[in-house]
N, C-alpha and C positions, 0 to 999 in steps of 0.2 A: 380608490378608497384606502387601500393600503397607505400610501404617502399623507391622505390624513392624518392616518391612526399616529405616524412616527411624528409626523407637526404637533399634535397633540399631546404628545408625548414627553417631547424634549423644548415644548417653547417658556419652560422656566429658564432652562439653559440658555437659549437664544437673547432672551430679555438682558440675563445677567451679561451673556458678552457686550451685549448693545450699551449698557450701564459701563462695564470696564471701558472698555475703547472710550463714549465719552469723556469718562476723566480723565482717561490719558491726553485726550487730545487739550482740555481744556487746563489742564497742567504743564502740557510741554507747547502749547501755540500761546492759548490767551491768557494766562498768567504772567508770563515774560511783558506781554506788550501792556496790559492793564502795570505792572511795576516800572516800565518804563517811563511810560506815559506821567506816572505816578510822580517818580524822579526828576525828570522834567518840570512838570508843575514846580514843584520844592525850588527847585534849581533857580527857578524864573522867580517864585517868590522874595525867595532871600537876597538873588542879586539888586530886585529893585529895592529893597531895604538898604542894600550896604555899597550901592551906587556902581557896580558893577552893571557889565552889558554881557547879556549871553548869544554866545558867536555860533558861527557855524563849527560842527564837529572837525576836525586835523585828525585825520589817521596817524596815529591811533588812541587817539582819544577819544570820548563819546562828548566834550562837550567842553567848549573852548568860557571860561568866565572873562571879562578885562577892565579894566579902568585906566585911570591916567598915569598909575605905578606899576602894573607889573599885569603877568598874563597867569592865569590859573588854568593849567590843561586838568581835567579830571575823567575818571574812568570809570563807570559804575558796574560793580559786582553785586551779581545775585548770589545772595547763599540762602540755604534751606534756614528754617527753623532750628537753633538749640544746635549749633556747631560750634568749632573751635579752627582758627585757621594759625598756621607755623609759620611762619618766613625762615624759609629753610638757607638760605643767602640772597643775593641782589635781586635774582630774576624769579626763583624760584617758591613757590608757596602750596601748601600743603591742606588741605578741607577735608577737616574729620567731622563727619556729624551722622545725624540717627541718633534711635534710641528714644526715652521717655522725652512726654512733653516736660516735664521739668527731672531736675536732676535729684534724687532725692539719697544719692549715694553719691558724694564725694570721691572724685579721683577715677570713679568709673569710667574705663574707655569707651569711645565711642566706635560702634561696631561697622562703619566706613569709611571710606579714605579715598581721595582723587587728588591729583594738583589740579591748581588753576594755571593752565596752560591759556587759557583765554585772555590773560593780563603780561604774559612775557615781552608778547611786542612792545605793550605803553610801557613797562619796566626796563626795555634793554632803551626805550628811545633817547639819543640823546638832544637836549634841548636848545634849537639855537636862535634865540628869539633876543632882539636890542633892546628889550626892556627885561627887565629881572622877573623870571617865571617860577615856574612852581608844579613837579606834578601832583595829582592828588586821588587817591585812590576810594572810591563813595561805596563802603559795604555796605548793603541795603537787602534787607531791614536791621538786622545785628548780631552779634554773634556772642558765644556767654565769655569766650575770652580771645584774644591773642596773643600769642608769644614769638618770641623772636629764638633763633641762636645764635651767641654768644660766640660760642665756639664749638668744639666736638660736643663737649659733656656740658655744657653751661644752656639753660634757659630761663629765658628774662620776659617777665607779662609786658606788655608795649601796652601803654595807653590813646585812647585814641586822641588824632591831633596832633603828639609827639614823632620828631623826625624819625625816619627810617632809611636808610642810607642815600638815597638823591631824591625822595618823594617822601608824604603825609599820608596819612589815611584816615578816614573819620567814617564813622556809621552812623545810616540816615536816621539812627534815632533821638543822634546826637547831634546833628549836622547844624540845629540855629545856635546852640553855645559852641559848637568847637570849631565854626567856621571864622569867627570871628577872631581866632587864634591864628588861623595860619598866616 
């Protein structure tokens, strides 16, 4: 009876972990794969629009595009909601995000920070393909800015679409007008 009384007792507690753990799981499993999935789709849309064929993925890339001029390797990146990514130099890049769902104080930092060490390999690759290629880096869903440096003390907003030292990068919000750029 005893071990009733303590079930009894603490099964708001029990419920609530059972609630946490789901969303973890369905944030770090089936989120990824519903955006991928996601991505794909788009990918497959837009290439039969613009006469592209989509290939099998090339490590390390997530998705080979081609036609009869040239090869488009692209790489898709998830980032959270309401971040900001740095291209710190060629390989390296920098994901600050958190904080309010919108921004309602300018210049406000955003209170996290990781690199994207998950994009160095497609960054350091180098390309060696007989037809003129391209890589392309797919932030999805978007970010409020990106910047670049310059140099030590210099930062420059990069717009999406616009070259970035051997690769493009476009966010999937943007991806039917600025694909058409690259």
């Amino acid at each position: 009876m005893l071990f009733l009384s303590f079930f009894s007792d603490y099964y708001i507690w029990i419920i609530a972990s059972v609630i946490l753990l789901g969303y973890f799981f369905i944030d770090s499993v089936v989120k990824p794969k519903l955006q991928a999935k996601k991505t794909k789709a788009l990918l497959e849309k837009l290439a039969k629009e613009l006469g592209y064929r989509l290939g099998d993925s090339q490590s390390p890339a997530d998705y080979v595009l081609e036609n009869d001029d040239r090869i488009l390797y692209v790489k898709a990146v998830y980032v959270p909601d309401h971040c900001a990514i740095t291209i710190n130099n060629r390989i390296t890049w920098s994901l600050n995000y958190g904080g309010l769902f919108f921004r309602v104080q300018p210049g406000k930092a955003y209170p996290n920070q990781r690199y994207l060490s998950e994009i160095e390999d497609f960054l350091k690759w180098d390309l060696a393909s007989e037809k003129p290629s391209l890589k392309v880096v797919l932030i999805s869903p978007a970010t409020d800015k990106i910047q670049k440096f310059l140099n030590e003390s210099e930062i420059a907003l990069v717009k999406s679409g616009e070259p970035v030292n051997d690769y493009k990068f476009i966010t999937a919000e943007r991806l039917n007008e600025d694909f058409r750029l690259l």
